[in-house]
C-alpha positions in Angstrom: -12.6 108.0 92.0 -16.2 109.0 92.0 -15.3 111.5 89.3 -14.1 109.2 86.9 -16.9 106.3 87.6 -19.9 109.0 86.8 -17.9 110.2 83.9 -17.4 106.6 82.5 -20.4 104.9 83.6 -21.9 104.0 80.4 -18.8 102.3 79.9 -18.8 100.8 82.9 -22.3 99.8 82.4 -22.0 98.1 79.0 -18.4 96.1 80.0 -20.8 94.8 83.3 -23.7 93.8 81.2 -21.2 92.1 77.9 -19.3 90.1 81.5 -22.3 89.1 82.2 -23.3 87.8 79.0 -19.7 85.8 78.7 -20.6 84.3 82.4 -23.8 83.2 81.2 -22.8 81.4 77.8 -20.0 79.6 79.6 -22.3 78.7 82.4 -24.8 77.0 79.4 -21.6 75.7 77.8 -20.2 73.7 80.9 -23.8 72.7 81.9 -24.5 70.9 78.0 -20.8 69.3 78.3 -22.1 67.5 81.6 -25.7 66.7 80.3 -23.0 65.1 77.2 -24.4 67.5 74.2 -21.9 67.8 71.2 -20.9 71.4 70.9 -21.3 70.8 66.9 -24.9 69.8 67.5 -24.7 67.1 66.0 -24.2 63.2 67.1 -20.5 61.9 67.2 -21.4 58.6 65.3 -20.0 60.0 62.1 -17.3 62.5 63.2 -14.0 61.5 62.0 -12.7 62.8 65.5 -15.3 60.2 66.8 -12.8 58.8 69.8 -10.3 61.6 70.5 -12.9 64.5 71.5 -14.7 63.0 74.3 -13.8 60.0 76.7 -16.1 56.7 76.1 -17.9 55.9 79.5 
């Protein structure tokens, strides 16, 4: 097992950092959809999916 991981561990390396990355944008993603941001960026007043995307509070 040691074998393999030194001979891969760029590869190991890059899949560990690009998780990482993936983690972090869906941790910003979920924390924006609580704050209520629009994932379009831009207001829901003139979407034409205006009422079915988000629940009205």
């Amino acid at each position: 097992m040691a074998a393999w991981l030194t001979a891969h561990l760029a590869t190991v390396l890059i899949c560990l950092v690009l998780a990482a990355i993936v983690v972090l944008i869906l941790l910003s993603l979920i924390r924006d959809r609580k704050k209520g941001k629009s994932s379009c960026g831009c207001g829901c007043g003139g979407c034409p999916m205006n009422g079915s995307c988000r629940q009205k509070k």
